[in-house]
Each structure stands twice: as C-alpha cells, then as structure tokens.
RODO-2510 file (C-alpha; in nm, 4 decimals, decimal comma):
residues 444
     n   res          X          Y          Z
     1     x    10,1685    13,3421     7,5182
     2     x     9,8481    13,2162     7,3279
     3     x     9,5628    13,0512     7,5543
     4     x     9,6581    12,6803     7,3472
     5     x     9,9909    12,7399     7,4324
     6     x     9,9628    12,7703     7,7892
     7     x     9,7028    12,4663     7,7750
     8     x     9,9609    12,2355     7,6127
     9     x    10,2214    12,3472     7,9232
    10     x    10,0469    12,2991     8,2138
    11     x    10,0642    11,9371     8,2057
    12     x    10,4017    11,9627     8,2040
    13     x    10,4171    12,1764     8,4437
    14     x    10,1651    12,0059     8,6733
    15     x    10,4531    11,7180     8,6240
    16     x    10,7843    11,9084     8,6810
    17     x    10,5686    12,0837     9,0554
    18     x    10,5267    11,6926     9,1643
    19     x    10,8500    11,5408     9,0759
    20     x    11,0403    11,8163     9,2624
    21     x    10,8711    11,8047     9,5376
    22     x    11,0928    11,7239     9,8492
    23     x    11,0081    11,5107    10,1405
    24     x    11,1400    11,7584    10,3583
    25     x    10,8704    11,9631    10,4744
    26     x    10,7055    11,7408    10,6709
    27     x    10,6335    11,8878    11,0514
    28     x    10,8426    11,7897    11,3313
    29     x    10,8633    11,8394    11,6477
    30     x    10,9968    12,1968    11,6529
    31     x    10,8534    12,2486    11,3171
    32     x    10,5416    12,3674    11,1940
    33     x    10,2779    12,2519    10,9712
    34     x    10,3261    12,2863    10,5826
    35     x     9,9752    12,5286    10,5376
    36     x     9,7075    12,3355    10,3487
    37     x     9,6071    12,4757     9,9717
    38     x     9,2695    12,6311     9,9922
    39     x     9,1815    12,4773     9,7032
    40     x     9,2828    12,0705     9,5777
    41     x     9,2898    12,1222     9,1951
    42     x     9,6320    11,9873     9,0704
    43     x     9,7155    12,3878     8,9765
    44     x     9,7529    12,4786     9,3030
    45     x     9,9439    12,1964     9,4091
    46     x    10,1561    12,2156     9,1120
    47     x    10,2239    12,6002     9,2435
    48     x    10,2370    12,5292     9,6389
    49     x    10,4756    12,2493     9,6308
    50     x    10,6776    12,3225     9,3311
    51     x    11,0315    12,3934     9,3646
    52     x    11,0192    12,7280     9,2724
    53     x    10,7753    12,7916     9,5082
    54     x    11,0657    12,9200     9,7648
    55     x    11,2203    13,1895     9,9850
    56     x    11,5762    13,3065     9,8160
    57     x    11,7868    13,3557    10,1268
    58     x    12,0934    13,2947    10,0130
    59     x    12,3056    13,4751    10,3521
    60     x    12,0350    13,3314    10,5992
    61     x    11,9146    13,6443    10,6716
    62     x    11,5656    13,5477    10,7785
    63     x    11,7528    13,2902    11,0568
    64     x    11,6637    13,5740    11,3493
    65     x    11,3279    13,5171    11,2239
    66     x    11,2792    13,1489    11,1939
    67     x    11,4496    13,0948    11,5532
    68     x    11,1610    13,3471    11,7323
    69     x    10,9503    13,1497    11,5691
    70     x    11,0636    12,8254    11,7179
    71     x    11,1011    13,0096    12,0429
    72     x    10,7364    13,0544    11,9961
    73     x    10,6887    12,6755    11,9467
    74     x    10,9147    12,6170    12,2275
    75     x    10,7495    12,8170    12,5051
    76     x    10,6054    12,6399    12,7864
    77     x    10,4295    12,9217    12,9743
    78     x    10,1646    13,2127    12,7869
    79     x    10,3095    13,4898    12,9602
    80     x    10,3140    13,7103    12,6267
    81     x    10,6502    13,7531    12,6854
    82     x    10,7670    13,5886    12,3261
    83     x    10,5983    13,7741    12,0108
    84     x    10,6997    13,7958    11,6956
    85     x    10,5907    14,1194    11,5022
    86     x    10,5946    14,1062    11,0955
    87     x    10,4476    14,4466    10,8971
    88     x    10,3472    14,3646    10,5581
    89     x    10,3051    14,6382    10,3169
    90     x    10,2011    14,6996     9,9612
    91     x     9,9328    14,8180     9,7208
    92     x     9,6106    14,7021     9,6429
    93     x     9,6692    14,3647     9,6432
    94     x     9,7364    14,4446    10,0557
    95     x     9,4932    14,7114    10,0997
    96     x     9,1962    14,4721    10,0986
    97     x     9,3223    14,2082    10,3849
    98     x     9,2348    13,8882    10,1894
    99     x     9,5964    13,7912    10,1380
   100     x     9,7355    13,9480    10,4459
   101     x     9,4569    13,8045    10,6269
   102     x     9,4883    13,4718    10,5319
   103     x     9,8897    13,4091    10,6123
   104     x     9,7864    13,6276    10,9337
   105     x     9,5556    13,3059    11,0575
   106     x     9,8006    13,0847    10,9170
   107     x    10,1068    13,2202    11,1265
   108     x     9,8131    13,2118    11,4170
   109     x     9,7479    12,8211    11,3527
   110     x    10,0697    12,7416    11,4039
   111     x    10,2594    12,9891    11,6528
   112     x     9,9877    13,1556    11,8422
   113     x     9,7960    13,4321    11,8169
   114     x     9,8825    13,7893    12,0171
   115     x     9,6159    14,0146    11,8340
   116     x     9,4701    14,1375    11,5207
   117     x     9,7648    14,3762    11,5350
   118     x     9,7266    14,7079    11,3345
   119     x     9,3571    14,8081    11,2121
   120     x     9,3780    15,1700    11,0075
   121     x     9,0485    15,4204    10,9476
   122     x     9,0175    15,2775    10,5780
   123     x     8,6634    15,3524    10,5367
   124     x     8,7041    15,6469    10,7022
   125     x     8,9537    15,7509    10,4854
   126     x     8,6509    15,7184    10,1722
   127     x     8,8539    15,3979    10,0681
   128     x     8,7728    14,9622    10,1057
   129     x     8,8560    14,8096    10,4725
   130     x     8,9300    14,4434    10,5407
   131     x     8,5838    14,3151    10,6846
   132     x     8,7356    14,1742    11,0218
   133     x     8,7761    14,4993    11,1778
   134     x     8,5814    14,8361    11,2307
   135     x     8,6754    15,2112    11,3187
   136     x     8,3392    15,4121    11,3423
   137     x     8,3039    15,7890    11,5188
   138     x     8,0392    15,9951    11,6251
   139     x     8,1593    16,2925    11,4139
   140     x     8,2788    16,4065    11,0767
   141     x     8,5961    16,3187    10,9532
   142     x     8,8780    16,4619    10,6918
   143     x     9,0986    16,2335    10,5680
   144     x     9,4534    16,1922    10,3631
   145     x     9,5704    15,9184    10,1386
   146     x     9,9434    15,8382    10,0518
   147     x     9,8775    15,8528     9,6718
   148     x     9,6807    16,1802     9,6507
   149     x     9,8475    16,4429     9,5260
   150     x     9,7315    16,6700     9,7282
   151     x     9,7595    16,5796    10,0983
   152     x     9,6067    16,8031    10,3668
   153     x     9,6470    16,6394    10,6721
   154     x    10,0216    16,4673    10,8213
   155     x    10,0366    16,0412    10,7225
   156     x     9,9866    15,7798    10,9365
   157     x    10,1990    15,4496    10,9084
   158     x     9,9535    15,2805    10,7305
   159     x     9,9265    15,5695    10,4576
   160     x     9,6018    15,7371    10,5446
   161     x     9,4946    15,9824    10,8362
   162     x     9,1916    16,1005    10,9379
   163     x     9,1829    16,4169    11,1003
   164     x     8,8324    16,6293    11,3336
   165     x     8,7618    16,9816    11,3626
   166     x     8,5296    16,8383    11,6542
   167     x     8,6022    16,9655    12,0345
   168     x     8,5135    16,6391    12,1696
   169     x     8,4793    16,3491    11,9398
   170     x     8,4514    15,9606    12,0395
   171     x     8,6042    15,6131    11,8026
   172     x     8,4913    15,3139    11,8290
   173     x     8,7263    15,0244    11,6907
   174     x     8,6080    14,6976    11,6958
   175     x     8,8032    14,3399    11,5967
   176     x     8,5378    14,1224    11,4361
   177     x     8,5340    13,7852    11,4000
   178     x     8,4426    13,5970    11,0534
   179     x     8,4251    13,3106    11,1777
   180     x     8,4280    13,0695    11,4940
   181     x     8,7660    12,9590    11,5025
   182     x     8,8857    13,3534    11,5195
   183     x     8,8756    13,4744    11,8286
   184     x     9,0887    13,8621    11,7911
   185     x     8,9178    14,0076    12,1570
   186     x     9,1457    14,2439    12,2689
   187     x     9,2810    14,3937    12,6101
   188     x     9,5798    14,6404    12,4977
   189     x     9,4896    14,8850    12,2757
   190     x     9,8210    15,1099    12,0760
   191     x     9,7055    15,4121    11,9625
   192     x     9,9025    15,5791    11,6896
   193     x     9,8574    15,9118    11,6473
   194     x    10,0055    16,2853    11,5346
   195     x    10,2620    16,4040    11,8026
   196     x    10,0435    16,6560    11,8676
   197     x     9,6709    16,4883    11,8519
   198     x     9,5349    16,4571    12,2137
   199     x     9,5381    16,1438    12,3928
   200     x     9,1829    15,8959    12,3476
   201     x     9,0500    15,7684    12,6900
   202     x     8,8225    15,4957    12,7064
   203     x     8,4653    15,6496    12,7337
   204     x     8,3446    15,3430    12,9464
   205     x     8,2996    15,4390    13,2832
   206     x     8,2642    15,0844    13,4163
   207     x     8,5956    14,9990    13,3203
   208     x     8,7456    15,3060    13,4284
   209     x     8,8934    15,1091    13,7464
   210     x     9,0671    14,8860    13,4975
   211     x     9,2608    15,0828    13,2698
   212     x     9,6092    15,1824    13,2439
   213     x     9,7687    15,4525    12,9694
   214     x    10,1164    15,3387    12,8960
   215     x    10,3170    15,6226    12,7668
   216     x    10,5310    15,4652    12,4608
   217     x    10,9121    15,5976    12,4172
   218     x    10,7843    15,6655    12,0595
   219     x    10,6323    15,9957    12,0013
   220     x    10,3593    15,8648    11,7636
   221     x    10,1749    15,6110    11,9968
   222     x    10,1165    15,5020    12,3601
   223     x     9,8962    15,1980    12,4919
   224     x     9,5798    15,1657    12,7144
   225     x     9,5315    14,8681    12,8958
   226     x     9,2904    14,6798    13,0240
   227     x     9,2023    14,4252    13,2698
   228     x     8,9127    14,2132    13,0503
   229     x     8,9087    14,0937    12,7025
   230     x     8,7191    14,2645    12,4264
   231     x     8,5674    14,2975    12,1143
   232     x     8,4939    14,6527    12,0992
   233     x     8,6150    14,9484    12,3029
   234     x     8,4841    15,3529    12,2361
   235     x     8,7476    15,5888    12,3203
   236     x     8,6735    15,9815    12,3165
   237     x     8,8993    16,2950    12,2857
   238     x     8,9042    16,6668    12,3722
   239     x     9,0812    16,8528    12,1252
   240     x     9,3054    17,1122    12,2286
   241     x     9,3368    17,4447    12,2024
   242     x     9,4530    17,3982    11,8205
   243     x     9,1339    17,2068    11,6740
   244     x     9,2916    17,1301    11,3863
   245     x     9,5829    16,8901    11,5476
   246     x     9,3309    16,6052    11,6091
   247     x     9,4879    16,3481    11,3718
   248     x     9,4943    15,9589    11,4281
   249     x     9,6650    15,6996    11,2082
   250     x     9,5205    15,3269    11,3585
   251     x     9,5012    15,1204    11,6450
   252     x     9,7514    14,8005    11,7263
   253     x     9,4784    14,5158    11,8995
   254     x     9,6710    14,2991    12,0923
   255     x     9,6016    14,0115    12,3726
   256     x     9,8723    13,9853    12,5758
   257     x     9,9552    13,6544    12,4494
   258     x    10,2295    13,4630    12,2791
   259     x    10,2165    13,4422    11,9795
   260     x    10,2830    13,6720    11,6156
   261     x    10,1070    13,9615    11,5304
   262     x    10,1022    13,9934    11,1520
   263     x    10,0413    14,4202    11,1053
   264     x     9,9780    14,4476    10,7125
   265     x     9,9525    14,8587    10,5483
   266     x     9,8553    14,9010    10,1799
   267     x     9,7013    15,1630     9,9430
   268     x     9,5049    15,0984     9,6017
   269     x     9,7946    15,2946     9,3927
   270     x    10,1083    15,2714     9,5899
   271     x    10,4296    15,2846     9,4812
   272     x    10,7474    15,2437     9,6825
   273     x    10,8285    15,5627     9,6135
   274     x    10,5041    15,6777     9,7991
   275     x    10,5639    15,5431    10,1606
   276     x    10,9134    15,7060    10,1622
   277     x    10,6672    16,0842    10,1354
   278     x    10,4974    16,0156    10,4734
   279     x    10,6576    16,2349    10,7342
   280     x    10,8043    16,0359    11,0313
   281     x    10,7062    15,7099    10,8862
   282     x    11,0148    15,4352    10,9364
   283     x    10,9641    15,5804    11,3152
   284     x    10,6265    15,5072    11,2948
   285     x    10,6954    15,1581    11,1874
   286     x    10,9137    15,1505    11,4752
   287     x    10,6362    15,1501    11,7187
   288     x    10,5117    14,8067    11,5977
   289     x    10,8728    14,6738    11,6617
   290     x    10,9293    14,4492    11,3843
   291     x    11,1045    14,1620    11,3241
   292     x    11,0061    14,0996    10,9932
   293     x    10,9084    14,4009    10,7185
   294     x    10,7458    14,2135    10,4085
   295     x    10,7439    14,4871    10,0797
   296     x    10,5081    14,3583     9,8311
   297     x    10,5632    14,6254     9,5439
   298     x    10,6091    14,6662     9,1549
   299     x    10,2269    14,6171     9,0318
   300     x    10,1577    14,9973     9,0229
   301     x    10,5008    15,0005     8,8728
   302     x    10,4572    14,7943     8,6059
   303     x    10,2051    15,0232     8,4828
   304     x    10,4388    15,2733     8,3431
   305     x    10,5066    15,0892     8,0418
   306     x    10,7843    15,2505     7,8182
   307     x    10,8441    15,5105     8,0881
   308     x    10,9617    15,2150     8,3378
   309     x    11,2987    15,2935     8,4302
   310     x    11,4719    14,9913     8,6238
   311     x    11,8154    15,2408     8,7568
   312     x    11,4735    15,4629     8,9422
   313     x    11,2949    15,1957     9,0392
   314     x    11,6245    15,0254     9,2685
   315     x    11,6673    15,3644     9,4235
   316     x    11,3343    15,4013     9,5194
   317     x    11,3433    15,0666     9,6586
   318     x    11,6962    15,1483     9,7721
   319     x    11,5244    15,4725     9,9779
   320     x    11,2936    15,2595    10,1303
   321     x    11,4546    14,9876    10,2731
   322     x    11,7240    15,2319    10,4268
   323     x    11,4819    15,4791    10,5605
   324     x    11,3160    15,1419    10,7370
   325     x    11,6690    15,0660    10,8749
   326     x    11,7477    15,4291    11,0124
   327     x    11,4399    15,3527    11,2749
   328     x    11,4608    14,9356    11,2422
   329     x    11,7986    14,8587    11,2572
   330     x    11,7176    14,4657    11,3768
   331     x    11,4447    14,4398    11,1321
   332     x    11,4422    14,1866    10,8630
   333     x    11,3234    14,2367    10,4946
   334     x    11,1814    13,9628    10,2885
   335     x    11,0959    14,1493     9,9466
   336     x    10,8238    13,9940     9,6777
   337     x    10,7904    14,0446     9,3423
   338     x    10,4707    14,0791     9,0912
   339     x    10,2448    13,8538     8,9706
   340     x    10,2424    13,8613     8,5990
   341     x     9,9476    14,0936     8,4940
   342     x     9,7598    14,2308     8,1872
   343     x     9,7392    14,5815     8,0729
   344     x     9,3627    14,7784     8,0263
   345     x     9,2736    15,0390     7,7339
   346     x     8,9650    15,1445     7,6081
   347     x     8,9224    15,0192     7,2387
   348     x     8,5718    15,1438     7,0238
   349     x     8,4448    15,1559     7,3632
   350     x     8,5180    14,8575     7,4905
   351     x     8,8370    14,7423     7,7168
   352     x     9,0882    14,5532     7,5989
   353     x     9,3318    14,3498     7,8214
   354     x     9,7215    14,2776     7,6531
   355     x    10,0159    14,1162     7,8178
   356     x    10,2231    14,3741     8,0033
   357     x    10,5894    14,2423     7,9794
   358     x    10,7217    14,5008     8,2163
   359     x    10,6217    14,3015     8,4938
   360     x    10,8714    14,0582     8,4459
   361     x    11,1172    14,3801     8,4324
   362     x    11,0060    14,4949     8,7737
   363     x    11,0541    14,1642     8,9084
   364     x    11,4065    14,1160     8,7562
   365     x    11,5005    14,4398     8,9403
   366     x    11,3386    14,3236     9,2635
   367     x    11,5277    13,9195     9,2510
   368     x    11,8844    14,1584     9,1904
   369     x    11,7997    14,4135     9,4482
   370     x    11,7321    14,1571     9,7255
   371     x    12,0473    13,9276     9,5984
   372     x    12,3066    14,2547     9,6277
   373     x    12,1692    14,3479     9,9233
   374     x    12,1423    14,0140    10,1191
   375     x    11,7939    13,9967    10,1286
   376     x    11,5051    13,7563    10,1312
   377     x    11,3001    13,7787     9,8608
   378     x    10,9925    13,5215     9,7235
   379     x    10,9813    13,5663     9,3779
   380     x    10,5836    13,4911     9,3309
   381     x    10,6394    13,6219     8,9421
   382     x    10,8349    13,2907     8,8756
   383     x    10,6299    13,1002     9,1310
   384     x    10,3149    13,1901     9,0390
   385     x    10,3873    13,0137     8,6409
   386     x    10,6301    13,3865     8,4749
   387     x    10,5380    13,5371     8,2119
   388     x    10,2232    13,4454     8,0176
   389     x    10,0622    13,2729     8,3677
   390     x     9,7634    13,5017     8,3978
   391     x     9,6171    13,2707     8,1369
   392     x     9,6158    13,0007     8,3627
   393     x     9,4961    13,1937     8,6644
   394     x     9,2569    13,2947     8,4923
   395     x     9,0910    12,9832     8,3563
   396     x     9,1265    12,8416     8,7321
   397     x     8,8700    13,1669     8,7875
   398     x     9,1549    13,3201     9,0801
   399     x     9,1523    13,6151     8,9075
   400     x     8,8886    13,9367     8,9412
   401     x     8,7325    14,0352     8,6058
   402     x     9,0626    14,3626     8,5714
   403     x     9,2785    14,0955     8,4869
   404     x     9,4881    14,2674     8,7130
   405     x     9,3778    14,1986     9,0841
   406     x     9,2874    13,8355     9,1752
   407     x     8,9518    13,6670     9,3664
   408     x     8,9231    13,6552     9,7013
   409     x     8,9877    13,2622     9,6875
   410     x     9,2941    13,3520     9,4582
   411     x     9,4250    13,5794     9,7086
   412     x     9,3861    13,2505     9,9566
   413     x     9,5670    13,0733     9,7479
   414     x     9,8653    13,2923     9,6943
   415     x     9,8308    13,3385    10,1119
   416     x     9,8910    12,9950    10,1134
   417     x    10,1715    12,9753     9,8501
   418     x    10,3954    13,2781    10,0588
   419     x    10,2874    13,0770    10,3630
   420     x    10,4201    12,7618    10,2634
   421     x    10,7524    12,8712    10,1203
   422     x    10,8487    13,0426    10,4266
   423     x    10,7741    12,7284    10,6648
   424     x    10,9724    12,5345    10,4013
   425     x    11,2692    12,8042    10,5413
   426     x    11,1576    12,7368    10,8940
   427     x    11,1894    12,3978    10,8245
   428     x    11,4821    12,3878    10,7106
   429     x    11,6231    12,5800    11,0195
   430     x    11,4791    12,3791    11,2409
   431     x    11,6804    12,0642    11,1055
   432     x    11,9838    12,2495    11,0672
   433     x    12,0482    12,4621    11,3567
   434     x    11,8036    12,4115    11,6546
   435     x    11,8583    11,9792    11,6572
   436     x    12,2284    12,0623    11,6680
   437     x    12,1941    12,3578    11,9261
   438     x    11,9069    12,3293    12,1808
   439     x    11,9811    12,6634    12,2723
   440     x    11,8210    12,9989    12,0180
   441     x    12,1168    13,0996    11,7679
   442     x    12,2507    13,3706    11,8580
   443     x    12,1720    13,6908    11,6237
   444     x    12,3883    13,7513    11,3735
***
C-alpha cells in the first residue's frame, strides 16, 4: 500500500475505532481499570479502543484466568497467598523488556504486585538486558544462546546460560527501580539452575540468621528466603568436584505479596521452533507455575520469504504448545500474532525496506491454530491496522529506524493495546459470571 493511500484511510479508520467503541469497559467494582494510551494522538485511540482491538476466546478458555484475577481484586488480607503467574515469551520484540515491561506495571496497577518475577544473565550472555534489573559476578563467564548454532553449555528457561570454570565464584542480582512509583525490593529469591550446578548461598553474613533455602520439588530451582526486603542480594558458590557443571539460568524476585508476577523470556532471533531445542525446558517453565503462557512468535518467521511453509510452521507451534502442556497441564495459552513488517536488502550499497506479505501468512496460520485448538489468541496483525500499517506506524515515529522493531514509546503503546484487550475479557467476566456467582467459577 502506497504512503497516499494509507493517508486517505486513516481517517476512516480513525472513524470506524470511535464508532465501535463499546461502553462496556468501564471499571466496576470487581473490575479493573481500562489501561490509559501512553500517548493521546487519535492513532492510538483509534487502535486501543477499536473493535478489533480484542482477545479471540471463543471456548472461554482464559475464564481460569480472569477469575484469579478477580480473586486478586477480591482479597481482603496480603498474605501472598493469591498470585497469579503469566510467562511471556518471544523474540526480539520480548528480549528487550519495553513491552513486557510495560503490561508487567500495568497488571501491577491494577492487581498487585508480587515481584519483578524472572530476571535472566542477558548481558552476561554478550546480548541487551531490560534496564530494571542487573546480574553482575566477580568472575568470567561462558555463555549459550538458544539461536546459536553451536551451543556449548545446557539452556536455561529463558534461552541463555551462563556457565564458570571458577572454584568459588559470587552473583550479584539486583531489581532496579526506574522510577518512584516501582518499588520491585525483594525477599524470596528462586534460583534456577543446571541439576547439577551447586547451590548459591547468600554471601552476607549479617543476614545469615535470616535466611532459609527452600528445596523446590523441581529439579531445576529451589528458593532462599529472607526475613527483610531488598534491592540487591550477592550470592556465592563452590563448584564441585566437576568445575565445569556450574551453570545458572536466572533468578525469580518475588515479595511475598499478592499480587501477579508477569515472568517474560525472549531471544533476538527466535523461532518457535527454537525453545522446543532447550533440554528440560516445559519443566523448567514449570517452576514458575503458570497460569497464563503468552507466545508472541512469527516475526523471525516471516523472514523466510518464499521458503515459508505454513503445514511447518503449525507443527512447530503444534510442538510447542504440547511440550508446555506435558509439564503445564493447568496452564493457559493466549497466542499473538505479528505486526506487519518490512523486509531489508542491501541495494548499490544502500538498504532498501519492501513490504513483506508473509507476515500476514504467519498470522493467518497463528488466528487458525489458536481457533482449532481452543485457544486465546490477540491478533495484533489485524489490530495493529493489517497489511500495509507500518506506514502509519511509522509516520506516528513508533517505529525504530529497521522498519522492523518499533520505539520504545511504540512498544508502550502496543503494551497498552494487549493490556487493554485483555481487561476488556476481564470485563466481560466480571459482568457475566462473578455478579451472578459471588463465589470463583469453578475450573473447567
């Protein structure tokens, strides 16, 4: 679609988002609040409140989900006895935290927050790191990534590992706040690790009267916990006798409150295909019980061109959504698709960006995956404006300069858009099931 073209439409567009907006996402008293745009332009409002801006659930599978969540609103004592866990994972569009974090402080507005939930050695694995968090270590580090091709050292459930030759070693994680209305302090640390990687003990001897090590009925993680709140903790190791079996994956920081804690995993490059080569890893997911698993896929995909095949890419999907079930059995999936995207080449030494139309191929076989299946999926292709919409993201300056990633405010803004179109579900459960039954629904 030509740049007048899409110029011409957005009016109408802008017009169609408006008129279909419904009245019915207004808070209530069970409810939540409908998250604010980050931005007040009439594109994003067009976009946030449109009608396609919506979760397909057409067997209420996400019902489990919305009820914790009004459990949540419902409690009347902190005891951190109600939590809601939800893993997010993707590609680069996750790896960086500016989406992930942004529906993570959302969900924390308006349901409480239990903890920063699952940091992972990014930087230490010679790759970008959300900037709320920080693993650091006293010694040198190898490392494996999900998408390398040649992997030395056993995954972690976030898709790196970093792995020491070092007899003793120390890591210090910290949760960092960006701002003053974040406050992620921690006092239960999760360690996941290799089965065989010694256990970390907190090298602070004036807490050593406060801490207790909680051994997990996973074999990839157990918990330390502590009696005080904080914002950094340094934990050390021994190796054993083999030096070579120190491997760690990342660190869950929780608070011991109610509330949700919003885990997000995702590697510049991956696939789906890739997370279903990490040894161990749907157990690994396990030890973050989740309720919700969020697969934000099909980018990477995309890529392929001609050589996309749509019968491959459902069985990959296929392989990872049963693989998460073997360990997850009472998880929920909510799968997304692309946003539309341009393609790069190198023309007399320049780049030139194109349309890539298999985009809206990947998200066709996403939307029909999740429908056979009875699965939730937000379709951000169509949501987002379908085919042609970069255009328009890009003249609203959301996008980076690739044409393929988007600006940190555009990532806001798409936090925003998944945000809102799942408390529009919420909602909508609320009025439908918890006025007519003050007691939770039962599972189904």
């Amino acid at each position: 679609m030509k740049r007048r073209e899409l110029l011409i439409i957005a009016p109408i567009l802008l017009l169609v988002g408006l008129l279909s907006t419904g009245g019915g996402d207004a808070p209530e008293s069970q409810g939540a609040n409908t998250a604010s745009p980050v931005l007040l332009r009439p594109f994003n409002k067009m976009l946030l409140e449109g009608r396609l801006n919506v979760i397909t659930d057409s067997t209420h599978s996400l019902d489990p989900f919305y009820d914790q969540l009004a459990d949540l609103r419902a409690a009347q004592t902190d005891d951190g006895t109600k939590r809601v866990s939800i893993l997010h994972v993707g590609d680069s569009h996750i790896q960086a935290g500016f989406l992930t974090g942004a529906i993570m402080r959302d969900f924390h507005r308006d349901f409480g927050n239990a903890g920063r939930g699952l940091v992972t050695p990014l930087r230490m694995a010679r790759t970008n790191e959300p900037s709320d968090y920080a693993i650091r270590s006293n010694r040198t580090w190898e490392n494996s990534r999900v998408v390398q091709s040649r992997r030395v050292w056993p995954l972690g459930v976030g898709g790196v590992s970093i792995a020491t030759r070092s007899a003793l070693f120390t890591l210090s994680v910290s949760a960092l706040e960006k701002n003053e209305t974040e406050n992620y302090a921690f006092n239960r640390v999760r360690v996941l690790k290799h089965p065989a990687a010694p256990q970390l003990q907190v090298d602070e001897p004036e807490l050593s009267d406060s801490i207790r090590l909680i051994a997990d009925e996973n074999r990839y993680s157990y918990t330390i916990e502590l009696d005080s709140l904080l914002s950094e903790v340094t934990l050390s190791g021994r190796a054993g006798a083999r030096r070579d079996s120190s491997i760690y994956f990342g660190f869950s920081l929780e608070n011991g409150h109610n509330g949700v804690l919003y885990h997000s995993v995702g590697i510049n490059g991956a696939q789906f295909m890739h997370w279903r080569r990490i040894e161990g890893w749907s157990e690994q997911v396990s030890a973050l019980e989740p309720t919700l698993i969020i697969l934000s896929m099909g980018t990477n995909e995309s890529l392929e061109g001609d050589r996309f095949s749509a019968s491959r890419f459902e069985a990959q999907i296929d392989s990872v959504v049963i693989g998460l079930r073997e360990k997850n059995p009472e998880a929920l999936f909510l799968l997304t698709t692309p946003a539309d995207s341009y393609r790069s080449r190198r023309v007399n030494r320049q780049t030139v960006y194109s349309p890539n139309p298999t985009v809206e191929q990947v998200s066709a076989v996403i939307r029909n995956y999740a429908a056979r299946h009875g699965l939730a999926c937000w379709d951000l292709f169509t949501a987002s404006g379908g085919d042609g919409s970069r255009e328009m993201w890009w003249d609203e300056e959301l996008l980076s300069r690739d044409h393929l990633h988007f600006s940190a405010e555009g990532y806001e803004v798409l936090a925003h858009h998944l945000y809102h179109a799942l408390i529009k579900g919420y909602n909508q459960y609320v009025r439908d099931v918890r006025d007519r039954h003050p007691e939770p629904a039962p599972h189904p």
